[in-house]
C-alpha positions in Angstrom: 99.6 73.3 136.4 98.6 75.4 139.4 102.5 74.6 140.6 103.5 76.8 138.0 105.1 80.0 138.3 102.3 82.3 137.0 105.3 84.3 135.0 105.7 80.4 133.6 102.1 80.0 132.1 101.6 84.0 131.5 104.7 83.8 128.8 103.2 80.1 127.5 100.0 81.5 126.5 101.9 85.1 125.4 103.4 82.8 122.6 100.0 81.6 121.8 98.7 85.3 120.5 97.4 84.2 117.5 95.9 81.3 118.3 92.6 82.1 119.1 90.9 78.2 119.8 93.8 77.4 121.5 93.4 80.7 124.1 89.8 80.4 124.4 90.6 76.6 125.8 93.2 77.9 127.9 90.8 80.7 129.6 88.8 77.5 130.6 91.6 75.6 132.2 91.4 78.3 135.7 90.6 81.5 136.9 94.5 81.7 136.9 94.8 81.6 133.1 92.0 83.8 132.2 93.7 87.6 132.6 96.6 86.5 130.1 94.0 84.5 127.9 91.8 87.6 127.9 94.5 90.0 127.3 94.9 88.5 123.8 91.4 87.8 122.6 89.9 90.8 123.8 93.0 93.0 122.9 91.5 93.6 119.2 88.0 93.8 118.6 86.9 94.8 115.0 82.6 95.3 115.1 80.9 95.2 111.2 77.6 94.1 109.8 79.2 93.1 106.6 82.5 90.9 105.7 82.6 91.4 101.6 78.9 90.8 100.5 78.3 88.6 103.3 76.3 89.5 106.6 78.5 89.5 109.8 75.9 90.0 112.6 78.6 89.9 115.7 78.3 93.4 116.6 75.0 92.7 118.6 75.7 89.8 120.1 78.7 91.6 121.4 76.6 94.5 122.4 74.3 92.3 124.4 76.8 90.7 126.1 78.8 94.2 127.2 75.5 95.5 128.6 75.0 92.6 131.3 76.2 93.4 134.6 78.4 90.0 135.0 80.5 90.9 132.1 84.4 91.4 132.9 86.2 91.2 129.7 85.6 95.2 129.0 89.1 96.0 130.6 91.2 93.9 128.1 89.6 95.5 124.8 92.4 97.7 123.8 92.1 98.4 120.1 88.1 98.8 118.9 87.4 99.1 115.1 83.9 99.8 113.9 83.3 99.3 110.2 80.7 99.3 108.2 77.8 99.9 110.8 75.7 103.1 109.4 75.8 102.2 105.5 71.5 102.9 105.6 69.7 105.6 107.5 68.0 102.3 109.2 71.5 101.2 110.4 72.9 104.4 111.8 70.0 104.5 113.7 69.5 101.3 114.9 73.7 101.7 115.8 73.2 105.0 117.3 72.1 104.1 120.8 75.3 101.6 120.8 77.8 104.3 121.9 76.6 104.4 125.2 77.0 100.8 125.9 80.8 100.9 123.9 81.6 103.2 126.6 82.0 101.2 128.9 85.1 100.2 127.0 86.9 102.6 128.6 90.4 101.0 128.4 90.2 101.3 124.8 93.4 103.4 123.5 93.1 103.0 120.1 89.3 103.6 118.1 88.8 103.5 114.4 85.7 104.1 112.7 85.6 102.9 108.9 83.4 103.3 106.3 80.7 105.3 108.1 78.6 107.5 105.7 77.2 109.1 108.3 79.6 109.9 111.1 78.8 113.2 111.8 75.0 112.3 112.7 75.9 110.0 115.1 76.0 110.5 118.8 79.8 110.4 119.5 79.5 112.5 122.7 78.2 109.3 124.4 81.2 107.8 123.1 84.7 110.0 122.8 84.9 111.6 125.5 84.1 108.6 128.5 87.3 106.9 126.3 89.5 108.6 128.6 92.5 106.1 128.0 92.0 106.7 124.3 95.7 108.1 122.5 94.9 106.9 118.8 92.1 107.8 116.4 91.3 106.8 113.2 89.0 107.9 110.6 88.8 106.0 107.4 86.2 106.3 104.9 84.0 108.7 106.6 81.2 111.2 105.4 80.8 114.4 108.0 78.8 116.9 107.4 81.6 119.5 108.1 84.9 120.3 109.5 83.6 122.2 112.5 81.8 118.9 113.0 85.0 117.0 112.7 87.4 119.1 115.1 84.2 119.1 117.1 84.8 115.1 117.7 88.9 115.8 117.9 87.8 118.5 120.8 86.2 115.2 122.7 89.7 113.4 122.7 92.2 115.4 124.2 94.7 112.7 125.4 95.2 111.8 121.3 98.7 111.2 120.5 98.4 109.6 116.8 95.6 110.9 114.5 94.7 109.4 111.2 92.2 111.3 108.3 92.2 108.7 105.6 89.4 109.7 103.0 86.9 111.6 104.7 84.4 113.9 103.2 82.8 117.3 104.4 81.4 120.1 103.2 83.9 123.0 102.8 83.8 125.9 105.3 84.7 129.3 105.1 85.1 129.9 109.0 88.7 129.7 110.6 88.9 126.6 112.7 91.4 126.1 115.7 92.2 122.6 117.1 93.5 123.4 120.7 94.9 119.9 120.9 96.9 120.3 117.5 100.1 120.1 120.3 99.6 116.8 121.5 99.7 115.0 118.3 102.8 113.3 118.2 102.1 110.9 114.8 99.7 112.6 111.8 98.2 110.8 109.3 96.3 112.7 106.4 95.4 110.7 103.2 92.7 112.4 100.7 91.9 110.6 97.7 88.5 110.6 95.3 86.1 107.8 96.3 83.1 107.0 95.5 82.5 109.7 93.0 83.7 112.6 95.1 86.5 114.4 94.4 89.6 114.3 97.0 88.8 117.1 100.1 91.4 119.7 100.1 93.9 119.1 102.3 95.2 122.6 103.3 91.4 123.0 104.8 92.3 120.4 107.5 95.9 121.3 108.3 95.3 125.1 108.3 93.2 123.9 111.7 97.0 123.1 112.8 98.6 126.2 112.4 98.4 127.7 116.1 96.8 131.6 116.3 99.7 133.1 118.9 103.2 132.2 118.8 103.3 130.6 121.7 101.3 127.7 120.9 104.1 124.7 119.9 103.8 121.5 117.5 105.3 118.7 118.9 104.3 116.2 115.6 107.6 113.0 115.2 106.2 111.3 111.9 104.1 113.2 109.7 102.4 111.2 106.4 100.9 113.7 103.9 99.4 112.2 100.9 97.0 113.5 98.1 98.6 116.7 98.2 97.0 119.2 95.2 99.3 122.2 94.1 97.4 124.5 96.1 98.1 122.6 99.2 101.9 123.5 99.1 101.7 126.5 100.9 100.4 125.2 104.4 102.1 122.4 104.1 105.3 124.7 104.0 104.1 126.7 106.6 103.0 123.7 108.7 106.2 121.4 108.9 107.9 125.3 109.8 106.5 124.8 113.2 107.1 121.1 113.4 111.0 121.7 112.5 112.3 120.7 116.1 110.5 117.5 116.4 109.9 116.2 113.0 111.9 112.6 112.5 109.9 110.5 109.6 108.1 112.9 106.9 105.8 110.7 103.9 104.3 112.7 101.2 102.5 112.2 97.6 100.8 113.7 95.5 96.9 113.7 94.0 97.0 111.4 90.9 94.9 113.8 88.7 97.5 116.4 88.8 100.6 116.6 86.9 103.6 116.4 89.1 105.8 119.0 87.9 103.4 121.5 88.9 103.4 119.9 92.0 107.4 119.3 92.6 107.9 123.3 91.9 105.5 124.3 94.3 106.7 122.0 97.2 110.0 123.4 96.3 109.1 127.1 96.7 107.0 126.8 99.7 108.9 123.8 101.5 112.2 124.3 103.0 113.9 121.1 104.6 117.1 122.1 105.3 115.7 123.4 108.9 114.3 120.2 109.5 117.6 119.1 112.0 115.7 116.0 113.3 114.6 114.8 110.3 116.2 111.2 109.5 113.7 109.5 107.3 112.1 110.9 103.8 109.3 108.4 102.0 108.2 109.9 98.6 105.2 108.2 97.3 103.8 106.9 94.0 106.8 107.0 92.0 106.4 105.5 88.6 102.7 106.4 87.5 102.4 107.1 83.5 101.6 110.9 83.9 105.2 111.2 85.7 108.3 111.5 82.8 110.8 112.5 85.9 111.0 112.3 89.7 109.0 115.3 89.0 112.0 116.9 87.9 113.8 115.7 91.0 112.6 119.1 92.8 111.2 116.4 95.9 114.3 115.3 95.8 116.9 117.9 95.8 114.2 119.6 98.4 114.5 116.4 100.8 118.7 115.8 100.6 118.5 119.3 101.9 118.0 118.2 104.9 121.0 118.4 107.2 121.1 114.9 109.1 118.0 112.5 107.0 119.7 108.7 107.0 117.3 107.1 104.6 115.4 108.0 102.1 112.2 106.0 100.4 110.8 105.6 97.1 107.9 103.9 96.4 107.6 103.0 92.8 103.6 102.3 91.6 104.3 100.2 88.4 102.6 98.1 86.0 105.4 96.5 83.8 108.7 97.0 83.9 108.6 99.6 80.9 107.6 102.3 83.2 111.4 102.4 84.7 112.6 103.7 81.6 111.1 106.9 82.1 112.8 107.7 85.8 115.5 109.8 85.4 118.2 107.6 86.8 121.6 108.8 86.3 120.7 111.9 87.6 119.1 110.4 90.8 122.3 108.6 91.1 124.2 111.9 90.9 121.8 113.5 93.6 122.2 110.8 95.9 125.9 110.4 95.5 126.6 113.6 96.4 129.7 114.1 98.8 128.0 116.5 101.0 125.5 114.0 101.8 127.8 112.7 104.9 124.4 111.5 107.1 122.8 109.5 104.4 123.2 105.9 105.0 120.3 103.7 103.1 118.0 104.2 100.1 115.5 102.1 99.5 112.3 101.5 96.5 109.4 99.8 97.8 107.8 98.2 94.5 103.7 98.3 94.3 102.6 96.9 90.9 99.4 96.2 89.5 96.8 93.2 89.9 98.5 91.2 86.8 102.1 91.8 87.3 104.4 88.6 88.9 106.9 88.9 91.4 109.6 88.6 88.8 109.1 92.7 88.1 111.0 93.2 91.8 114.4 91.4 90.5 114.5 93.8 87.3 113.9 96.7 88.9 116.6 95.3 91.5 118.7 94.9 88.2 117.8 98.1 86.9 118.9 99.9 90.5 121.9 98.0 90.6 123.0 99.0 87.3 121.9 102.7 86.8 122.6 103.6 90.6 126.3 102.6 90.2 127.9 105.1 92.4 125.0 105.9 95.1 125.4 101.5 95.8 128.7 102.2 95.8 128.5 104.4 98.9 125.4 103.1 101.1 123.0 100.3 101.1 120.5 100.2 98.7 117.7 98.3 98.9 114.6 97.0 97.1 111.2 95.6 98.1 107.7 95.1 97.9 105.7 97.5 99.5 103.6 96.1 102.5 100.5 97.9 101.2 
């Protein structure tokens, strides 16, 4: 074995990734093996104290073993996830001396915490900011006890790159709030939706923090994913993707469920202006199909996305629950839209199909039959494509 190339038996165990037994044997076989057998069973490490209803008590173990001095895997954890650790007062404090010992972790480049309900009473200074490889953060399912708390944490990462806000609660705040790393986020993520009772936080709140004080200051986001949006939202959001118009390439958006989505679609289409978007080249409109919808909200998100000058693809993703719903989508004039002659750049459409719990796999081929049929002239010109939805 040892006669090997070590390019050879690096590439062997590579294809091995998933394979966990298998690398775990390998990193046994010699010292020579262990850095590529590390590098994939380290790379991901998710920490909980629940799987389901079921206890998962790994996070301590894990902890115990970090803190001894002969321990050397710390350099291969790249991605850390820690779910479900404070759901008790009893937990977060038993959890809260942890962050010290997590630090050590410091090759870590991408940390999520999920479903914390006490996030902002933990001790993340002795956590954030010794992560100094750290470029993406996630935040999923969290209670803070404020935004100035929240960009306080942001403040403790400034090498992030990709930020996600996925259904996190605060209290709302009057105060103006800056985030002087707003520039380095290349890839934002901001998804508000009601959960557990509460209703969905206001989105505009967070992104105003975006929206530099001198002109000087310069957004630099690529893909931007917006979703949850309330009619009072439209306004920032217009004025935000203003100062992302140089760099912006993939835009998602959708809307808060409890709204109707006319209301919405006019508003976007006051306050939003694509047509400066020049980089622009992918446009994903979200939860097409619901039964409080009777248009593509009067194809306003439309029209206001085919405005911009050079977008390739567009996305739809169609929320159904029985093929009936289809009906009530305005087709003919979508495939009027879309088949427009001044729409030189466009190149694919494509409807990503999520259905509900009790609906078979035989409601993607009609609502391929449907598309096929009622966009005669947009198939015509580009590809269309359906497909189920990966989430």
């Amino acid at each position: 074995m040892l006669d090997l190339p070590q390019e050879l038996t690096d590439r062997i165990i590579d294809d091995l990734h998933d394979d966990w037994r298998s690398l775990a044997e390998c990193s046994l076989v010699c010292w020579a093996w262990v850095p590529a057998s590390r590098f994939h069973i380290f790379s991901e490490i998710t920490l909980r104290r629940k799987w389901g209803r079921m206890m998962h008590p790994q996070f301590r173990p894990f902890l115990n073993m970090l803190r001894t001095g002969s321990s050397t895997f710390a350099p291969f954890v790249a991605h850390l996830t820690l779910e479900d650790l404070d759901t008790t007062q009893a937990e977060g404090e038993e959890f809260s001396s942890a962050f010290s010992i997590l630090s050590r972790l410091n090759s870590v480049t991408s940390l999520e915490f999920n479903r914390w309900r006490n996030l902002g009473l933990q001790p993340v200074q002795n956590l954030l900011p010794l992560l100094t490889d750290l470029s993406e953060l996630t935040l999923d399912n969290v209670t803070v006890g404020s935004l100035d708390q929240l960009f306080g944490m942001l403040e403790m990462c400034p090498s992030l790159t990709s930020l996600a806000v996925i259904s996190v609660i605060w209290e709302t705040t009057s105060s103006r709030i800056s985030y002087s790393h707003a520039g380095s986020i290349q890839t934002l993520r901001l998804i508000s939706r009601s959960i557990s009772g509460f209703l969905p936080t206001r989105i505009s709140g967070f992104l105003d923090a975006f929206i530099p004080k001198t002109s000087q200051s310069k957004l630099g986001c690529k893909a931007v994913e917006i979703r949850g949006l309330m009619p009072e939202d439209t306004e920032i959001i217009g004025r935000f993707l203003d100062l992302v118009a140089g760099s912006l390439q993939q835009f998602r958006v959708g809307f808060e469920q409890l709204y109707e989505w006319g209301d919405v679609g006019e508003r976007f289409d006051t306050h939003v202006d694509l047509q400066h978007q020049t980089q622009l080249t992918t446009f994903h409109l979200e939860d097409l199909g619901f039964p409080n919808v009777d248009s593509l909200t009067n194809l306003s998100m439309v029209k206001c996305a085919l405005a911009s000058p050079n977008l390739t693809k567009i996305v739809f993703s169609l929320s159904l629950y029985s093929a009936e719903q289809l009906d009530i989508l305005r087709w003919d004039e979508l495939d009027v839209l879309l088949s427009s002659a001044r729409l030189d750049c466009l190149q694919m459409v494509k409807f990503q199909v999520v259905w509900g719990r009790h609906c078979d796999s035989g409601l993607l081929r009609e609502v391929e039959e449907v598309v096929t049929k009622r966009l005669a002239r947009s198939c015509a010109r580009f590809t269309v494509t359906c497909g189920r939805a990966n989430s």
